[in-house]
C-alpha positions as CSV (number, residue, x, y, z in Angstrom):
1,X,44.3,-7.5,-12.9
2,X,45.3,-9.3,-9.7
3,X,47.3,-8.3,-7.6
4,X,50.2,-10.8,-8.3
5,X,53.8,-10.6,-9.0
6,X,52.9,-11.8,-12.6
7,X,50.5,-9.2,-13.2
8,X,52.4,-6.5,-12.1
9,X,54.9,-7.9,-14.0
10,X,52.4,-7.4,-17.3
11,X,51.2,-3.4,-15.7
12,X,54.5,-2.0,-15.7
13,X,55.2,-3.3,-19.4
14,X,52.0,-1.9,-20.6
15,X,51.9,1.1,-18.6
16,X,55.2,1.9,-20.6
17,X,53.9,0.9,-23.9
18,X,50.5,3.4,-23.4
19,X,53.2,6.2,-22.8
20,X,54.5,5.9,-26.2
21,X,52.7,7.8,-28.9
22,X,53.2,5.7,-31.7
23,X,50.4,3.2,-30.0
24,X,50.6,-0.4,-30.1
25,X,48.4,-2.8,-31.1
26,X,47.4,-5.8,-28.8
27,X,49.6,-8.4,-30.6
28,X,52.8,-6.2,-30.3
29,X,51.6,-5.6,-26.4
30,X,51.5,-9.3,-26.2
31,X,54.8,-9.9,-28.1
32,X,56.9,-7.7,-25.8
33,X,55.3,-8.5,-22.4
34,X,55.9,-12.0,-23.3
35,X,59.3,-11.7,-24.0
36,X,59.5,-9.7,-20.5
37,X,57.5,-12.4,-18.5
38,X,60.2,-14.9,-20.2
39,X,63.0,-12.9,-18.8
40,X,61.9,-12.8,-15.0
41,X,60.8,-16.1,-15.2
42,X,57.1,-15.9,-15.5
43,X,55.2,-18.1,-18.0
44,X,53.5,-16.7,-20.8
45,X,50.0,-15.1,-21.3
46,X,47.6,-15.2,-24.4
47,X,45.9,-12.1,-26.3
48,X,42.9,-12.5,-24.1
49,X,44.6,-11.5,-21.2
50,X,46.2,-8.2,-22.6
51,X,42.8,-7.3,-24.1
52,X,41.6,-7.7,-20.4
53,X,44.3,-5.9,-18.7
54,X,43.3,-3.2,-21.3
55,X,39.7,-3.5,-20.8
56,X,41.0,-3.4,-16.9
57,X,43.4,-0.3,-17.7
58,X,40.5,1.9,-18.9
59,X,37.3,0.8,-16.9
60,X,39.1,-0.2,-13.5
61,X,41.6,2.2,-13.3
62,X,39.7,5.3,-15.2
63,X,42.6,6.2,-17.0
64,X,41.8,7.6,-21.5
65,X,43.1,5.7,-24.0
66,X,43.1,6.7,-27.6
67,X,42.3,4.1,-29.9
68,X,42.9,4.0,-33.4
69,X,42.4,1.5,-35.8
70,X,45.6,1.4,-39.1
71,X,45.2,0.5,-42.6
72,X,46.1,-3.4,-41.4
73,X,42.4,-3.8,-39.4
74,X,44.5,-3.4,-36.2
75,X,43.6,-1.1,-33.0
76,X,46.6,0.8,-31.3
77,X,46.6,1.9,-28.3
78,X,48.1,4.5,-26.1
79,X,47.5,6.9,-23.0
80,X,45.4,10.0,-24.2
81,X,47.8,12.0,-21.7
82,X,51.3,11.6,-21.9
83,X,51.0,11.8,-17.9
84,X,48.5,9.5,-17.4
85,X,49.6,5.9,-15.4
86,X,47.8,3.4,-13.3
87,X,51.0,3.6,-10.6
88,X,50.0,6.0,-7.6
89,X,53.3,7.6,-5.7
90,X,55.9,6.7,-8.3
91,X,58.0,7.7,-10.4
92,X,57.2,8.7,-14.3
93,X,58.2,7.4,-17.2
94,X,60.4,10.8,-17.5
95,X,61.6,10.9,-14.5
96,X,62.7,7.3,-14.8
97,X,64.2,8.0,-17.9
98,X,66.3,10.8,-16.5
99,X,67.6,8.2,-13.2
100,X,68.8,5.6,-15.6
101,X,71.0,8.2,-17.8
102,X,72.3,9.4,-14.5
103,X,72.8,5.9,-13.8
104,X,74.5,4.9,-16.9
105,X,77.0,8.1,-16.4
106,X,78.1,6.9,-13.3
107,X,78.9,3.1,-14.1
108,X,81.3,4.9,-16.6
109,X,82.7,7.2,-14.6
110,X,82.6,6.1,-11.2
111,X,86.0,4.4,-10.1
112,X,83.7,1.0,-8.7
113,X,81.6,0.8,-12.2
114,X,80.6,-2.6,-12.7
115,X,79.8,-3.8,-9.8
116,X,76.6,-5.9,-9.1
117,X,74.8,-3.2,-7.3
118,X,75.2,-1.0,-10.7
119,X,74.8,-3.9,-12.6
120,X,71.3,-5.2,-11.2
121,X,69.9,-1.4,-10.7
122,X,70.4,-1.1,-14.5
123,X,69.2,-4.4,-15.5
124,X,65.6,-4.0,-14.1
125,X,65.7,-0.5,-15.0
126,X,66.2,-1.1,-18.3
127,X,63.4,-3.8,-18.6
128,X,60.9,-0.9,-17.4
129,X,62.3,1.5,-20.3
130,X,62.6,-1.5,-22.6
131,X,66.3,0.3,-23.3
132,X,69.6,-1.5,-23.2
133,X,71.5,-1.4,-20.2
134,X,74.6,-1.2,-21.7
135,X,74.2,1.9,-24.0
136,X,76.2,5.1,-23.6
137,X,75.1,8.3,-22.0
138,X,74.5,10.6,-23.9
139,X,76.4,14.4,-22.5
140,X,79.8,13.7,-22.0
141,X,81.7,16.3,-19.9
142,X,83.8,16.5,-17.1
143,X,82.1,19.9,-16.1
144,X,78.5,20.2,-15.3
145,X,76.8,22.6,-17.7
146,X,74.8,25.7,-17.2
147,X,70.6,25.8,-17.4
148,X,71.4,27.7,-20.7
149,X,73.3,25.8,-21.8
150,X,71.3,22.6,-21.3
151,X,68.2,24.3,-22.8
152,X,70.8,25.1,-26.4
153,X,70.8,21.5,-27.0
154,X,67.6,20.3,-25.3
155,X,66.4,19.8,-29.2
156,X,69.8,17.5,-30.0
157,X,69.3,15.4,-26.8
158,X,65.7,14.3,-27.4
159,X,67.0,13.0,-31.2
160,X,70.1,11.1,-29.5
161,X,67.6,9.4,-26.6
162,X,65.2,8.4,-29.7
163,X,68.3,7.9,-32.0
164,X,66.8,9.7,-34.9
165,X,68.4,10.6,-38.1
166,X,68.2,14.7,-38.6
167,X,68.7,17.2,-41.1
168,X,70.9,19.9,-39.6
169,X,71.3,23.5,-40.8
170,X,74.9,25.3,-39.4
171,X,76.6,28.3,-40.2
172,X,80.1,28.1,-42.4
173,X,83.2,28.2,-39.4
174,X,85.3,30.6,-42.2
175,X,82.9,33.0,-44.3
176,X,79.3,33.7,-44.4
177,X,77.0,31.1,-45.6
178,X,75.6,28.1,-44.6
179,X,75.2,24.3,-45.5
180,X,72.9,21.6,-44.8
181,X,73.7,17.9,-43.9
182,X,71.9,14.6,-42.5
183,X,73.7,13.2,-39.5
184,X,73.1,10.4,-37.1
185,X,73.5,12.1,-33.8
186,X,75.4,10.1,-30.8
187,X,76.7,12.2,-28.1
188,X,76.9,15.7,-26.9
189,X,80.1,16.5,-25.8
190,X,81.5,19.3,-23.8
191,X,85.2,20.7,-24.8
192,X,86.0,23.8,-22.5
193,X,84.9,26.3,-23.6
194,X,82.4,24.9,-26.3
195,X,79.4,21.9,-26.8
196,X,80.0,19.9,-29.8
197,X,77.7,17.4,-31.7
198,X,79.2,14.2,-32.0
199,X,77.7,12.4,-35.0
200,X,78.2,10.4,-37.9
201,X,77.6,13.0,-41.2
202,X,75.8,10.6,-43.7
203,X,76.0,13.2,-46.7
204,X,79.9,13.3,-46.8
205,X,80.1,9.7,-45.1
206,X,82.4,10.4,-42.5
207,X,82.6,10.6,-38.9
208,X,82.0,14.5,-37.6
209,X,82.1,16.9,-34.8
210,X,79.8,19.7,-35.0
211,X,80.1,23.2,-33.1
212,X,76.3,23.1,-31.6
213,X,76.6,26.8,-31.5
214,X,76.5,26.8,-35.6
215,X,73.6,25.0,-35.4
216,X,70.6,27.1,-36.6
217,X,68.2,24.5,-37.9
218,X,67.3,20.7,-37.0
219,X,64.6,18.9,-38.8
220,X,63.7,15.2,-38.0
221,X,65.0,12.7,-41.0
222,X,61.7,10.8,-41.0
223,X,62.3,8.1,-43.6
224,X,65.7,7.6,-42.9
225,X,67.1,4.4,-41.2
226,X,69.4,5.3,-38.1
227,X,72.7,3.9,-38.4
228,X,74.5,3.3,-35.2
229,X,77.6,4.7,-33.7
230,X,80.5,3.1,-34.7
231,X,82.7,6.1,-34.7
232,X,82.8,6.7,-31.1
233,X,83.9,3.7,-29.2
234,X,83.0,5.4,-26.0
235,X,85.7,3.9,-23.3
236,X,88.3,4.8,-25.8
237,X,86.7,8.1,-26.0
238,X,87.1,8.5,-22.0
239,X,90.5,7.6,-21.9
240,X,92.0,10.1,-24.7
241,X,89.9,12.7,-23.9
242,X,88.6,12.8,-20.4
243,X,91.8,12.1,-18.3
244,X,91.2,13.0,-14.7
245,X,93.2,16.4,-13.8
């Protein structure tokens, strides 16, 4: 790949893409870069040149892939490391992942949010996380929480950032016992002195707010469809229920 705006440009995309572990085959590589070259103004490539900067990817820059060909005759690929990248001295994927949410929580909370500085830093980070700039964060608090306390709902936070339906297990709030439910998780909330699951409880159909210290199970709703938040309209949410002291 030469070193040109346009082909760094297509690396970053890719590099992303070979993070993921569901793989992707060279005509969804070539779909979404596309679509990104499009946005900054680059013109378009053809599937030749992503199977060379794949060809470039393993051979020139020494980095695994794993390849695997589906039931539909397709190859996917991604990075046989999680950690693997062809970017020296930068940032991860992770790490990037963690500025924008940081990001994000300050454009909301920040008395100057919305101004172009914020606006442009999310914009391009968003086109290297292929996320949209304007979603929510995902803690709201006014307080910063313990390492404990961060590690209790690590599980809950990974489901929200890859908004995935889950089967939650929690214990009865009057009595012994417990139930079970499906919910679409949104936010994790902080209301002194508790953390609370803010989700949307698909078995009863309502909107719900879940002591996280209940929670004793959580199981990934594979073959369910994630249905988005509605429930929470999130500057509302601010205003009722984090007023400034």
């Amino acid at each position: 790949m030469a070193n040109t705006k346009h082909s760094v440009a297509r690396e970053i995309v890719i590099d992303r893409l070979l993070h993921e572990r569901r793989g992707y085959s060279l005509y969804e590589m070539l779909d979404i870069v596309n679509r990104e070259l499009e946005l900054q103004g680059f013109r378009e490539v053809t599937i030749n040149t992503i199977r060379n900067d794949i060809d470039n990817i393993q051979y020139l820059y020494k980095q695994k892939l794993d390849i695997e060909m589906r039931s539909d005759r397709c190859n996917y690929y991604r990075y046989h490391s999680p950690n693997s990248t062809i970017f020296n001295n930068v940032l991860t994927f992770g790490e990037l992942q963690h500025l924008h949410s940081a990001l994000m929580s300050i454009r909301f909370v920040d008395p100057i949010q919305g101004t172009l500085m914020y606006q442009e830093l999310s914009r391009r980070m968003s086109g290297m996380l292929d996320i949209d700039n304007a979603s929510d964060p995902i803690v709201i608090y006014k307080n910063i929480p313990s390492k404990s306390s961060c590690n209790r709902f690590k599980a809950l936070y990974q489901n929200i950032r890859t908004k995935s339906p889950i089967i939650i297990t929690c214990k009865k709030e009057t009595g012994d016992g417990e139930y079970t439910i499906l919910v679409h998780p949104y936010y994790i909330m902080f209301d002194c002195p508790n953390y609370y699951l803010l989700c949307r409880d698909a078995s009863h159909g309502k909107p719900a707010k879940i002591l996280i210290s209940n929670i004793t199970h959580i199981v990934k709703a594979a073959s369910t469809d994630f249905v988005p938040n509605s429930d929470f309209p999130l500057q509302d949410f601010y205003t009722n229920h984090l007023k400034m002291d």
